[in-house]
KOLNURO-651935 format. One record per residue (C-alpha): residue in one letter; x, y, z. Coordinates in steps of 0.001 Angstrom, whole numbers, plus 524288, in hexadecimal, padded with zeros to 5 digits. Example, Ala and Ser with C-alpha at 12.3 -4.5 7.8 and 13.67 -1.06 7.14 Angstrom:
2
A8300C7EE6C81E78/S835667FBDC81BE4/
***
This chain:
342
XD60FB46FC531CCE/XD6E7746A7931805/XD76784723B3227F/XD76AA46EA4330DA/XD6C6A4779A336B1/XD6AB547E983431A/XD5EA64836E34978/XD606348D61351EE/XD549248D0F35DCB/XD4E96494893696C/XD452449DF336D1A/XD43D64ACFB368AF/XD4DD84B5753705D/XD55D44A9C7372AE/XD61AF4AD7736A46/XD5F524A6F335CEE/XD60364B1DB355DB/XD6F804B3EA35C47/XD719A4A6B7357A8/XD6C7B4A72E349F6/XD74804B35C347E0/XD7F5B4AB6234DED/XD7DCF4A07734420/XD7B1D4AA2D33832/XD87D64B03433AF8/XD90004A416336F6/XD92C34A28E3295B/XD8F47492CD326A2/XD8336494EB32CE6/XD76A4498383267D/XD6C5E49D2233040/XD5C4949E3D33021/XD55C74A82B337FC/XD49A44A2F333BBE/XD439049B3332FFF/XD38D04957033888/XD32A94A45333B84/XD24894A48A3342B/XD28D24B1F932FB3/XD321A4AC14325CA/XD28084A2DC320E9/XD34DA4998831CFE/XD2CAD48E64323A2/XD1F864940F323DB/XD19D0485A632743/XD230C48398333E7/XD18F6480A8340BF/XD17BA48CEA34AF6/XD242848F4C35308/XD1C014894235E3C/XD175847E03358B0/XD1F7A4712635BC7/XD240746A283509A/XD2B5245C59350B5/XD2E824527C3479E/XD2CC944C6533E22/XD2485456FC33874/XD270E451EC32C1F/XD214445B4F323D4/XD2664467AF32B04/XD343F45EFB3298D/XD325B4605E31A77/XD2EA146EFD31A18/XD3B07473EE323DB/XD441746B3431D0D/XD429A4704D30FDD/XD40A347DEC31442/XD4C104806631D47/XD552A47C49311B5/XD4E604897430A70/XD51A749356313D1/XD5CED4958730E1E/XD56A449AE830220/XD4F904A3C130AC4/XD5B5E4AB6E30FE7/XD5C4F4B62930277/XD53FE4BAD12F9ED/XD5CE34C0752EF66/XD6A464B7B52EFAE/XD6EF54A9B52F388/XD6BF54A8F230117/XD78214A1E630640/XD81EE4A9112FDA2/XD7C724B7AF2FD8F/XD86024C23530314/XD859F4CADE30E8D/XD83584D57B304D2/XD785D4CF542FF91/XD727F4CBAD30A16/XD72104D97930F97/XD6C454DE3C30273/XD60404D24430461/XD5E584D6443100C/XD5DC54E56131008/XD52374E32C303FA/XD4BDD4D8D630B48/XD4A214E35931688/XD47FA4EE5230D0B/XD3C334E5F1306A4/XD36794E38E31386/XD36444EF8E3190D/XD2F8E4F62C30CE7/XD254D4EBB530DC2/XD22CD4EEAB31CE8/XD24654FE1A319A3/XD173F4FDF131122/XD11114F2A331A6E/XD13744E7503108A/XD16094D9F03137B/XD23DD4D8E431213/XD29884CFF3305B3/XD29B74C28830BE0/XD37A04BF7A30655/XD3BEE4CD2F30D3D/XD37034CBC931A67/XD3B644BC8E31AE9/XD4AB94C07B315D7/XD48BF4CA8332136/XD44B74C15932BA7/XD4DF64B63332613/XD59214BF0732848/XD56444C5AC3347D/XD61C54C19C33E0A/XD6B404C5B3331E9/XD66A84D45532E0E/XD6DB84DEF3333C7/XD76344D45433D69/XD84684D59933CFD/XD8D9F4CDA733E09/XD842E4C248337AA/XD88D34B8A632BC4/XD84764BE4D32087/XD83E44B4883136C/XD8B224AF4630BFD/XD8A064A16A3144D/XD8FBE4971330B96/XD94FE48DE931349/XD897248C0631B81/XD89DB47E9C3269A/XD7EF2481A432F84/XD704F4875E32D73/XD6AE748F0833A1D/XD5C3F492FF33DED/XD58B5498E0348D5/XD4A4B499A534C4A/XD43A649A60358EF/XD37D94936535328/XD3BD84850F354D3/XD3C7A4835C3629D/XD30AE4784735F22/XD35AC4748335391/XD440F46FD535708/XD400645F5C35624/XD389D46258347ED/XD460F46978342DA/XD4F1445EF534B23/XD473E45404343BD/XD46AA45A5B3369F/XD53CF461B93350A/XD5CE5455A2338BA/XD68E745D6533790/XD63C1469BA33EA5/XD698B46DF134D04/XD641A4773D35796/XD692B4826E3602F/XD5EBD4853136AB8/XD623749344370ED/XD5B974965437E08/XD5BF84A287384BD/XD570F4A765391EA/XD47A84A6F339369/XD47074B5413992F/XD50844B96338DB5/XD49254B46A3839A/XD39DB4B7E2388E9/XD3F7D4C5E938B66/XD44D54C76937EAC/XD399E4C3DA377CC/XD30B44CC9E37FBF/XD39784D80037D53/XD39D84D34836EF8/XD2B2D4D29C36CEB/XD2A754DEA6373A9/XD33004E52136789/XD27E24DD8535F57/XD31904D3D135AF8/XD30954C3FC35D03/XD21B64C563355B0/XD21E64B96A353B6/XD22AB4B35936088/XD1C344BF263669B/XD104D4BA9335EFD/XD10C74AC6936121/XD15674AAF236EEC/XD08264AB7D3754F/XD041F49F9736EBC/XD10FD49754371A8/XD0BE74914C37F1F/XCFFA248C7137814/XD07C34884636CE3/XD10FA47ECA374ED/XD051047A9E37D92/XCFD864769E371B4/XD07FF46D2436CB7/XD08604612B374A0/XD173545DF83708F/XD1B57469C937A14/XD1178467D0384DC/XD1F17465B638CAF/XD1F05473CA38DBE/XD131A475A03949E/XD1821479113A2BA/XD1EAD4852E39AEF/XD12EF48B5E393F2/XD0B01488293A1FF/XD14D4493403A587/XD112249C9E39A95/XD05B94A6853A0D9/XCFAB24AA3C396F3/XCFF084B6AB39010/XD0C3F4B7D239530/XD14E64B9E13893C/XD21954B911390B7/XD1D474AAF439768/XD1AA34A5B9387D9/XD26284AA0E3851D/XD2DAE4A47D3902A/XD270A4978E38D20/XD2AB7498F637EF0/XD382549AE43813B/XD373548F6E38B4C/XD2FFB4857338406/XD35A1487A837651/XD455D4869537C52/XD415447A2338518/XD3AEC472F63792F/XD4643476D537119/XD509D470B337D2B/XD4783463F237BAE/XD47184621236F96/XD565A4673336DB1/XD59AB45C22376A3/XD55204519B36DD8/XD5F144567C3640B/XD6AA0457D836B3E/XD7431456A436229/XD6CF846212358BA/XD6B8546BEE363BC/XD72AE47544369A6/XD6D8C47E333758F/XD726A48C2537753/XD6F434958E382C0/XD6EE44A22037EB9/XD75094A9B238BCF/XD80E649EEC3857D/XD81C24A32437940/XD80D04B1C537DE4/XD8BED4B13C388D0/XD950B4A87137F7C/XD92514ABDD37218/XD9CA44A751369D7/XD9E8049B283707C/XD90544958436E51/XD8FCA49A81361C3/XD9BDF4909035E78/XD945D485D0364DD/XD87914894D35BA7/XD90F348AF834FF2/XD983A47EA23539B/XD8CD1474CE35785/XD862647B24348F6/XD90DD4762B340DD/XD96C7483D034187/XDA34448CE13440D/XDA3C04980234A8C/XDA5E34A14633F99/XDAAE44B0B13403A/XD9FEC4B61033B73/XD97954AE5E346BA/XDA1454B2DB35077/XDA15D4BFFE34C50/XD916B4BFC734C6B/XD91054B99F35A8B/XD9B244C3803602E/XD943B4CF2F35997/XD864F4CADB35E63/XD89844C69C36C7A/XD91384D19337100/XD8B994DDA636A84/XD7F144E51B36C07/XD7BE94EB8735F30/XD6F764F3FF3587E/XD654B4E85735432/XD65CB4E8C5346C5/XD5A064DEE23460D/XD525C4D8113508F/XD58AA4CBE03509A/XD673E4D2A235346/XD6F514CB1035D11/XD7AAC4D26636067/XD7C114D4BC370B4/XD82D74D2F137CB0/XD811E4C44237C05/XD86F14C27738984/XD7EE54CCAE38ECA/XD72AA4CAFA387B1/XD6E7B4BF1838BFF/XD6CB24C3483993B/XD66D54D110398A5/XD59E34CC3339169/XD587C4C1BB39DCC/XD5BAC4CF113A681/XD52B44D7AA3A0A6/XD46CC4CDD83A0E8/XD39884D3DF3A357/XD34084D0793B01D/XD26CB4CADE3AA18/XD2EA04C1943A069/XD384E4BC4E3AA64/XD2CF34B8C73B174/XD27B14B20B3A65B/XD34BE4AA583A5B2/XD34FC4A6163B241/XD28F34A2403B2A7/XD2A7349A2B3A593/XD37F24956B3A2C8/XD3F9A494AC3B0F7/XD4059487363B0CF/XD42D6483FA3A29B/XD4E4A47BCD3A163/XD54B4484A639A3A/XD556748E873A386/XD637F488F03A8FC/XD69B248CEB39C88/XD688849B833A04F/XD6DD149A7C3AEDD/XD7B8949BD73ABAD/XD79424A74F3A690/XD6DA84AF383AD93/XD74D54A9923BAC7/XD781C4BA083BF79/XD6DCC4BFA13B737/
***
């Protein structure tokens, strides 16, 4: 891509959606909600989310770097994709819904064009306050995805002008949510997959570093794979983060949470960016408000309450399966400012 780029990294339930809204919000920036999900079928020939991938890779170079450049012709249907106004862009998106629901009303496979607008455009539906377009004058390009925890040296190596926010949250935060989330039957697509992850990362001699973790993991036990997932995916991203210094940026979520507008300058700032009103208006509306969930991935709460009743209200069984897993990760002293009373 021409403009500086930012990949936005971490586990589910970690907070990326918060900060993809976050960067969405600003006017010169031009965000990407998960291109690398196989639902979207943007990059239908990108290796399994578990699957290690380094450089040079040269062939899977080719492919990204003439496909990421298309995305933006992916964003509308009907109008200019950049230019398009807010008005329009309601209007695409109530008939994209309309058209999918009356193929899922008579059990039909849903337009494919329909369903992928949907999904593209996910964190922006029904959010308010969010950027809508025009975006003109855009300087930076965001994607968030929580797919490319072993992908980071492949995209470092490829994308020479790309840089990297990792965002790590509390283990029994994370595990919990996504338990209570696959109990709503959301997070499919990890709730299908996870069982396989420990003999995914054991098969793949480039991560046999890991091994002491997944000895932890007991046959079965969802909560321990998911503990080791959230352990092993943020570790290898911290390793391979450190090679880059100079392109990455860490970011504990409890921080961002308890000091909103102050780390979302330092993001903004270390992006190439401003702190602009609209972004200021987003983060003040979506870290101190608790609001009816217009879709799932809303983000407006209590931020500096939040954070610390999902580590509260942790089931028994799963903060056993923390313990048991992460305790001694490294990047446990992050949280300990901030659980210190809890």
């Amino acid at each position: 891509m021409r403009r500086p780029l930012v990949f936005l990294l971490g586990t589910q339930r970690s907070g990326t959606t918060w900060l993809a809204n976050i960067f969405d919000s600003h006017p010169e920036c031009l965000h990407y909600y998960e291109p690398f999900a196989p639902a979207y079928r943007l990059f239908p020939y990108f290796p399994d989310e578990f699957r290690r991938v380094t450089p040079p890779a040269e062939a899977l170079t080719a492919w990204v770097r003439a496909d990421l450049p298309r995305l933006e012709l992916h964003r509308s249907k009907l109008f200019d994709p950049i230019h398009f106004t807010r008005g329009q862009f309601e209007m695409e998106a109530w008939l994209m819904a309309k058209l999918e629901t009356a193929y899922r009303r008579f059990h039909l496979t849903p337009l494919r064009f329909a369903a992928q607008y949907n999904l593209r455009h996910l964190n922006r539906l029904g959010q308010k306050p969010l950027a809508y377009f025009p975006k003109t004058d855009i300087h930076v390009v965001a994607i968030k995805d929580v797919r490319l925890y072993f992908k980071l040296p492949f995209f470092a190596a490829a994308l020479d002008r790309a840089r990297f926010i990792h965002v790590v949250r509390h283990p029994a935060a994370v595990v919990s949510s996504m338990e209570h989330q696959m109990g709503q039957g959301r997070l499919l697509e990890i709730r299908n997959h996870i069982a396989r992850f420990v003999a995914d990362v054991r098969a793949q001699e480039s991560l046999a570093h890991h091994e002491p973790v997944l000895a932890r993991v007991r046959p079965g036990n969802r909560s321990d794979a998911l503990a080791a997932y959230w352990r092993v995916a943020n570790e290898q991203l911290e390793q391979d983060l450190a090679a880059i210094p100079a392109r990455a940026m860490a970011l504990v979520y409890e921080d961002l949470a308890t000091d909103p507008l102050a780390r979302t300058a330092d993001m903004l700032a270390w992006s190439g960016l401003a702190m602009a009103p609209a972004t200021d208006a987003y983060v003040r509306a979506s870290s101190t408000s608790r609001t009816d969930r217009r879709t799932a991935l809303d983000t407006n709460r209590v931020s500096a309450t939040y954070y610390r009743d999902w580590v509260a209200k942790v089931p028994r069984e799963v903060l056993e399966s923390v313990e048991r897993v992460c305790a001694d990760s490294p990047l446990m002293a992050r949280f300990r400012p901030y659980y210190k009373d809890a």
